[in-house]
C-alpha positions in Angstrom: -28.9 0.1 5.1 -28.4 -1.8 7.9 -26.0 -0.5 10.6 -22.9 -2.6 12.5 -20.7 -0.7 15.2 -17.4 -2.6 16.0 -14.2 -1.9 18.4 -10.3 -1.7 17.9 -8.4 -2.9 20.7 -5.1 -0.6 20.1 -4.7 2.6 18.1 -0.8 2.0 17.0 0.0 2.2 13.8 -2.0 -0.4 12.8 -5.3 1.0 14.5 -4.4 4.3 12.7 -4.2 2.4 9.2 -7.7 1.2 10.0 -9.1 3.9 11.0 -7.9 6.3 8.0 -9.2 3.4 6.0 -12.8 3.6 7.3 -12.6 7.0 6.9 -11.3 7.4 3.0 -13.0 4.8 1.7 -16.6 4.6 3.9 -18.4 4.4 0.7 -16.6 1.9 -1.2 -16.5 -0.3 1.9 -20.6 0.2 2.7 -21.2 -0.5 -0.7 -18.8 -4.3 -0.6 -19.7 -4.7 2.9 -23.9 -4.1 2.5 -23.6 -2.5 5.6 -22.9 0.9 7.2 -19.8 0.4 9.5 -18.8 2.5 12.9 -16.0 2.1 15.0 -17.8 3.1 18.3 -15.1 2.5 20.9 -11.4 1.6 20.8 -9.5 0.4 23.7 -6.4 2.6 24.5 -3.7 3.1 27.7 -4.2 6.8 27.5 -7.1 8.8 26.4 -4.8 12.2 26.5 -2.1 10.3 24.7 -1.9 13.4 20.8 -2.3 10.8 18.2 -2.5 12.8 15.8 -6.0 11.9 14.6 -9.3 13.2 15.1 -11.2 10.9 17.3 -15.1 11.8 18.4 -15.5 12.0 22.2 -16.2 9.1 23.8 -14.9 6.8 21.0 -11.4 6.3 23.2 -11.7 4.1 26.6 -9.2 2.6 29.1 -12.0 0.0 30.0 -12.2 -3.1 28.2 -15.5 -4.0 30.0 -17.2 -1.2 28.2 -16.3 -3.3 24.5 -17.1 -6.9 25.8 -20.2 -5.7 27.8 -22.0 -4.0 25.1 -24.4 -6.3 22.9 -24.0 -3.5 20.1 -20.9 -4.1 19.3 -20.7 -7.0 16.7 -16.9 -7.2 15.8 -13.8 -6.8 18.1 -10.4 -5.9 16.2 -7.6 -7.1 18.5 -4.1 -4.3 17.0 -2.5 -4.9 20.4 0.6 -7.3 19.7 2.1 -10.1 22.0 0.2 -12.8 23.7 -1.0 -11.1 26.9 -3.2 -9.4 27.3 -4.5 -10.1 23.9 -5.5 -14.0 23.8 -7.3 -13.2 27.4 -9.5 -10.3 25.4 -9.9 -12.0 21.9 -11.5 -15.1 24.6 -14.0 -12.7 26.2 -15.1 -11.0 23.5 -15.8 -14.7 21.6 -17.4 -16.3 24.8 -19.5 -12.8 24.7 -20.5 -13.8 20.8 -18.4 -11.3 19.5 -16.8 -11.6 15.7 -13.2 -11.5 16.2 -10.4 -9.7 13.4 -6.9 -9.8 14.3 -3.1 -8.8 12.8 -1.3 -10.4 15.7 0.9 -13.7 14.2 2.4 -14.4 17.6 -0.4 -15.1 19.1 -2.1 -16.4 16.2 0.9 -19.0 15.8 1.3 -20.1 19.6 -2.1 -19.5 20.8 -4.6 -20.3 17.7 -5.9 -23.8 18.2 -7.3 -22.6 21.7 -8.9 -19.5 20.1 -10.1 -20.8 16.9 -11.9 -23.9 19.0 -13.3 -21.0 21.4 -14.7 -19.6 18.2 -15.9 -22.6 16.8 -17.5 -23.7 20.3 -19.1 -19.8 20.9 -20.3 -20.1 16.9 -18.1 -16.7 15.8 -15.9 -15.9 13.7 -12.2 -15.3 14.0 -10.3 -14.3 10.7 -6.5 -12.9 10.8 -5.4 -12.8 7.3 -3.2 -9.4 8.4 -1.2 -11.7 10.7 0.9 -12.6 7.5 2.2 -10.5 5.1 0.8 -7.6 5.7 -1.6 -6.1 2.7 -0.9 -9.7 1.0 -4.0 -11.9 0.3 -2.1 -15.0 1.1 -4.4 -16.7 3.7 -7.8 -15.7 2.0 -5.4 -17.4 -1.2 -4.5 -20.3 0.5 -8.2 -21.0 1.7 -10.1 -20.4 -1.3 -8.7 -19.6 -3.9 -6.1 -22.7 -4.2 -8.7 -25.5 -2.5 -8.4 -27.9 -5.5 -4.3 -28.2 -5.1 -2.4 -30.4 -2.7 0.1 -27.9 -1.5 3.7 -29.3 -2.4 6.0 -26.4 -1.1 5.8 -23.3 0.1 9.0 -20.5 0.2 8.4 -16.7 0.7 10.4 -13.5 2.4 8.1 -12.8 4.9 9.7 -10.4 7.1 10.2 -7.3 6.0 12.5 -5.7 7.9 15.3 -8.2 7.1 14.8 -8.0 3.7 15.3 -4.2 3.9 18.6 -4.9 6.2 20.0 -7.6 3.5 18.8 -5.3 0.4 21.0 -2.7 2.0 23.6 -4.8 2.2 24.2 -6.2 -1.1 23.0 -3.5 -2.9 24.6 -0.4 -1.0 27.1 -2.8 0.3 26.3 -1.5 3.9 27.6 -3.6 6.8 24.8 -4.7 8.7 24.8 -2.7 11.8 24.6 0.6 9.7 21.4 -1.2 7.7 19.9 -1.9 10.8 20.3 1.5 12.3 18.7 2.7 9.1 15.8 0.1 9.2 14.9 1.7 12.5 15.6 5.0 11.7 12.8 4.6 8.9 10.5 3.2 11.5 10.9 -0.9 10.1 12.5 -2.4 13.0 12.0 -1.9 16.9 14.2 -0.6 19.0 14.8 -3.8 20.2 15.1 -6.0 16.9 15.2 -9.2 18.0 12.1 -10.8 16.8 12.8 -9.7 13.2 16.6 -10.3 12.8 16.3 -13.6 14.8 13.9 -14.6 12.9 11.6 -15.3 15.2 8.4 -13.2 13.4 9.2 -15.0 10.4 8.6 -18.5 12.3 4.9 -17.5 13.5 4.1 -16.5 10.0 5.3 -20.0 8.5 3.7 -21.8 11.4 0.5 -20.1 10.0 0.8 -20.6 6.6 2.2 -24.1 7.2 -1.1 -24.9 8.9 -3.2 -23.8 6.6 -1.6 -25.2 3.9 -0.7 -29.4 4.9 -3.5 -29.0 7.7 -1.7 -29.7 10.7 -1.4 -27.7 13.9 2.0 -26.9 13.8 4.3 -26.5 17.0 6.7 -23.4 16.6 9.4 -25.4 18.4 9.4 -28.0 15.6 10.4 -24.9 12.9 14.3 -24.7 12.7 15.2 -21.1 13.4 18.4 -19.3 11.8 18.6 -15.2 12.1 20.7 -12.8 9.9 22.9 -11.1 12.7 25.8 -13.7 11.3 25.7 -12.2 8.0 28.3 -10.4 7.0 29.2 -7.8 3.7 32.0 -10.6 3.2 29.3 -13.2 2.9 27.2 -11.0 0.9 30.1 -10.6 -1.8 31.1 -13.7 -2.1 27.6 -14.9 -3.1 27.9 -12.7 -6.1 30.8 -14.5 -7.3 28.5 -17.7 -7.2 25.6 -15.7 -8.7 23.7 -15.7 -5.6 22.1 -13.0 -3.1 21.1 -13.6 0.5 17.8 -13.7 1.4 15.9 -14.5 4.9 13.7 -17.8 3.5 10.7 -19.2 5.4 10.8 -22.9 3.9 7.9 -25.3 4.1 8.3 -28.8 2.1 6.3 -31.7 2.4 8.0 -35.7 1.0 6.6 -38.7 1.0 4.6 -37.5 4.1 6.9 -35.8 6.1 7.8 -31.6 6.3 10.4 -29.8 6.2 10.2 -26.7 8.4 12.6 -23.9 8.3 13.5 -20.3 8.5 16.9 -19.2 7.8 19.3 -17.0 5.5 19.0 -18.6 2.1 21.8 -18.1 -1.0 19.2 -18.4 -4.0 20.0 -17.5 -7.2 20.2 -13.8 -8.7 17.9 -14.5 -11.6 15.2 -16.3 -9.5 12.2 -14.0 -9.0 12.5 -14.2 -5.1 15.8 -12.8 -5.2 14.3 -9.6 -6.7 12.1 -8.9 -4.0 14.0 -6.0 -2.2 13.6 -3.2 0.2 10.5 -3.7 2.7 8.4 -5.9 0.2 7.3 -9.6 0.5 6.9 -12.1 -1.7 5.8 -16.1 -1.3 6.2 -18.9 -3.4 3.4 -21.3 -3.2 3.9 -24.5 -5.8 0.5 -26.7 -5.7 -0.1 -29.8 -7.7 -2.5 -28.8 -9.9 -1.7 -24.9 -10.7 2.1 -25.3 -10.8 4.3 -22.1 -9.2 2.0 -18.8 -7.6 4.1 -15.8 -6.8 2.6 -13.6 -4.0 4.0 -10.2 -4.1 3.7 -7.1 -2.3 3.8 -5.0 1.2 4.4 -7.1 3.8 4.2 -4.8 6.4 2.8 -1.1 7.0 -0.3 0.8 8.6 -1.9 0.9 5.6 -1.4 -2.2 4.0 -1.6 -4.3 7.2 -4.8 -2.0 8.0 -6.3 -2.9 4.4 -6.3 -6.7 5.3 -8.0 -5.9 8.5 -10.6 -4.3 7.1 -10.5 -7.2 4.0 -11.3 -9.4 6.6 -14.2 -7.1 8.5 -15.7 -7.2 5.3 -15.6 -10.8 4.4 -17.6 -11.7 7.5 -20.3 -9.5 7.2 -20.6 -11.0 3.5 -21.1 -14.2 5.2 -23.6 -12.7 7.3 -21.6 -13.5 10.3 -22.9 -17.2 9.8 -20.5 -19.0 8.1 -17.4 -21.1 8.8 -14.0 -19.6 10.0 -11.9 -19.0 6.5 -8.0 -19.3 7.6 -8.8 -21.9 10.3 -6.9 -25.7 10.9 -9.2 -28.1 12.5 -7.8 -29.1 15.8 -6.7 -32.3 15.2 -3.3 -33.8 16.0 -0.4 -33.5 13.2 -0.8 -36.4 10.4 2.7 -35.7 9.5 6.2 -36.2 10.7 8.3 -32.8 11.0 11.6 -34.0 9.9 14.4 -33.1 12.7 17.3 -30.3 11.1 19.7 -33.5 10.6 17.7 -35.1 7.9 17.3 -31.5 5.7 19.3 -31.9 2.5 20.4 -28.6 0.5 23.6 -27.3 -1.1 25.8 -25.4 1.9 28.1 -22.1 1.3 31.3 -22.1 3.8 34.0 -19.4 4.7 36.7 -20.7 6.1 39.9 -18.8 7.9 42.7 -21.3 7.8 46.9 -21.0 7.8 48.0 -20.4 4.5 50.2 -23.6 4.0 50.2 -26.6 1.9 47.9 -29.6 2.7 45.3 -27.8 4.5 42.4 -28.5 1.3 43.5 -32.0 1.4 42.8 -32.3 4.9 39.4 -30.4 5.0 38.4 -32.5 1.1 39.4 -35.6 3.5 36.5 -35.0 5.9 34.0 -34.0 3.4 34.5 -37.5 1.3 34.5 -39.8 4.7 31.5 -37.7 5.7 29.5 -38.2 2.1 30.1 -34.9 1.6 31.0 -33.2 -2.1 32.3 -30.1 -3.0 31.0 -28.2 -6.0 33.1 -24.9 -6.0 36.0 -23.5 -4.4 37.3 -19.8 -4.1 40.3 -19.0 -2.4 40.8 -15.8 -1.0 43.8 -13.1 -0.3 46.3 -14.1 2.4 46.6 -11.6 5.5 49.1 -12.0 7.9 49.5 -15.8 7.1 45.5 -16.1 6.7 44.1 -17.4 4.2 40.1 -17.0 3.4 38.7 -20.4 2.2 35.2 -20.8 0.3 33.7 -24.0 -0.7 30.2 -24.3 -2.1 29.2 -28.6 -1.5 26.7 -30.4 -4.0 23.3 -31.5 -2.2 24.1 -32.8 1.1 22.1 -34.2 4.4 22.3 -31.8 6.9 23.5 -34.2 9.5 26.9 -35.1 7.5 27.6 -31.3 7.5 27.5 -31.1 11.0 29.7 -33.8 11.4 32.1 -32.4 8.6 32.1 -29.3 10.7 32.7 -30.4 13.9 35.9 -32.5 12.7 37.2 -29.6 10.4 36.7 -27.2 13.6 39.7 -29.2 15.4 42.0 -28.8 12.5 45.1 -27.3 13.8 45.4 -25.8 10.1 41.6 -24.2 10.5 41.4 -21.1 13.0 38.0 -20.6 12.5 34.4 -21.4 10.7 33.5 -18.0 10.0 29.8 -18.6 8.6 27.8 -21.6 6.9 24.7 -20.5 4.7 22.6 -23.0 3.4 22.1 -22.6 -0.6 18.6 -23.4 -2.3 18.0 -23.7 -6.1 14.7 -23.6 -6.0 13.1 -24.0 -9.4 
């Protein structure tokens, strides 16, 4: 049996999935991978740091020299997160012909054309299918399994901790600073949350998957970005009454050429699969033109699950006995299609009003809509409070760009105080 020793760069919760995966399942994995597999060093800040593992002596260093410098070492596993230092190390170790795994989306999303033509160049490897997703196949999917299909549309959750925070919400009606104080209570969202509830994790994973799948390199600034913090238990209600839920929705759909690319809160139906996809799970929606609608469901994010695609993708190049093509790489070549700008995005739109409670004040918003080429398709009116009175309206398909303009006029309205939230709305089929 032949022998390969490889490194982790971070022991987080990641590393630890890893390594508790090596360690369960060594045989199973020898007997897939045809080879006997030994995680001989693994870069950390602080050897004395309790992990609460049992590492052998001399596995831990501080010194990152002591991975890239040794010729043993086949493999480097970058579980550090963020850009710096890890683009710098994955670069040395494939300019040093090392193999290079990673779960790291952000740099995978901003930084990946560099790397992946470093790899190319060097003659390595560099696979990251636990940069999306989490235990979910999607990338390995993508590449292989769906290479007969022109990819039409793709629409998943792919953040986890909003889902959790918006699950909360409509289902235990929670407001959504208590579900986010519970989402990092249970150990799914930072201390600082930002990345997840702004949405901005969710953009490096579409830039990923959108690359992959219309094969363009795709700039994260082109991807409209919309959080949840705006989302309120009032919103949340009131797309019951339309038979919707909320949900955080990384869009990608290509017309006549161009593509669509989005991330925002999404009101989708109740009975559509997606918006069954609760707690900390992901799911995406891949429609190709040859097998029709895929469903990828399952644990987006975890140790274990995030650890198993790691290791998935250890495996995979030591099948190709480390000689083979890059699976989950874009060529570098410039983008052959045109990312549409926001304006020219057409969907349904949900919008909560606060306006006087007097007569005239519908006509005068249904005024702007028509001049605008804008049509309503439902209206609720809410309880009046204090001479306030809570306005809904639900428009057919609309361009994006006449919204805005709607909006802007209606926000001068001396009969509208305020233009509490607008959520898009998708049907999706």
């Amino acid at each position: 049996m032949n022998k390969i020793e490889i490194a982790l760069l971070g022991l987080g919760n990641v590393g630890k999935g890893v390594w508790h995966i090596f360690q369960n399942n060594k045989e199973e994995i020898t007997r897939r991978s045809g080879y006997d597999i030994e995680i001989t060093k693994i870069l950390v800040n602080d050897i004395s740091k309790e992990r609460g593992i049992d590492i052998p002596v001399g596995v831990l260093t501080t010194d990152i020299e002591e991975i890239l410098s040794n010729d043993n070492i086949k493999i480097v596993v970058e579980l550090l997160g963020g850009v710096h230092p890890a683009k710098d190390y994955m670069l040395s170790a494939i300019e040093n012909s090392k193999h290079v795994v990673t779960a790291n989306k952000q740099v995978i999303a901003l930084e990946g054309t560099e790397l992946l033509d470093a790899a190319r160049k060097n003659g390595v490897l560099l696979y990251y299918e636990g940069s999306v997703a989490g235990g979910i196949p999607i990338l390995k999917g993508i590449e292989e399994s769906l290479t007969a299909n022109k990819i039409q549309e793709i629409v998943g959750i792919v953040n986890g901790t909003t889902n959790y925070i918006l699950t909360k919400m409509s289902l235990e009606n929670m407001d959504f600073d208590v579900a986010l104080k519970q989402a990092q209570d249970k150990g799914f969202a930072e201390a600082d949350p930002t990345s997840d509830v702004e949405a901005y994790d969710a953009v490096y994973k579409l830039a990923i998957l959108t690359s992959l799948s219309f094969g363009i390199n795709v700039d994260v600034k082109d991807i409209y970005r919309e959080g949840i913090s705006n989302i309120s238990s009032l919103d949340i209600k009131y797309a019951k009454e339309f038979g919707y839920t909320i949900k955080l929705l990384a869009i990608a759909k290509e017309n006549n050429g161009s593509l669509e690319l989005r991330v925002h809160p999404t009101m989708i139906p109740i009975a559509h699969p997606l918006a069954n996809v609760n707690d900390s799970f992901n799911a995406i929606l891949i429609k190709g033109n040859a097998v029709g609608d895929l469903m990828f469901y399952g644990q987006g994010a975890g140790s274990l699950p995030t650890g198993s695609a790691v290791v998935s993708d250890i495996i995979s190049i030591l099948r190709n006995d480390m000689t083979l093509r890059s699976i989950s790489t874009v060529e570098n070549k410039a983008a052959s299609k045109l990312i549409l700008n926001q304006q020219a995005y057409k969907s349904q739109y949900y919008l909560r009003f606060s306006v006087k409670d007097m007569s005239g004040v519908l006509g005068e918003i249904s005024s702007i809509w028509g001049k605008n080429n804008v049509s309503i398709s439902s209206i609720i009116q809410k309880d009046e409070k204090q001479g306030i009175v809570t306005l809904i309206i639900v428009t057919h398909d609309a361009i994006e760009g006449d919204i805005n303009k709607s909006v802007a006029e209606i926000e001068h309205l001396d009969s509208v105080y305020n233009i509490d939230n607008l959520i898009r709305v998708e049907k999706l089929n």
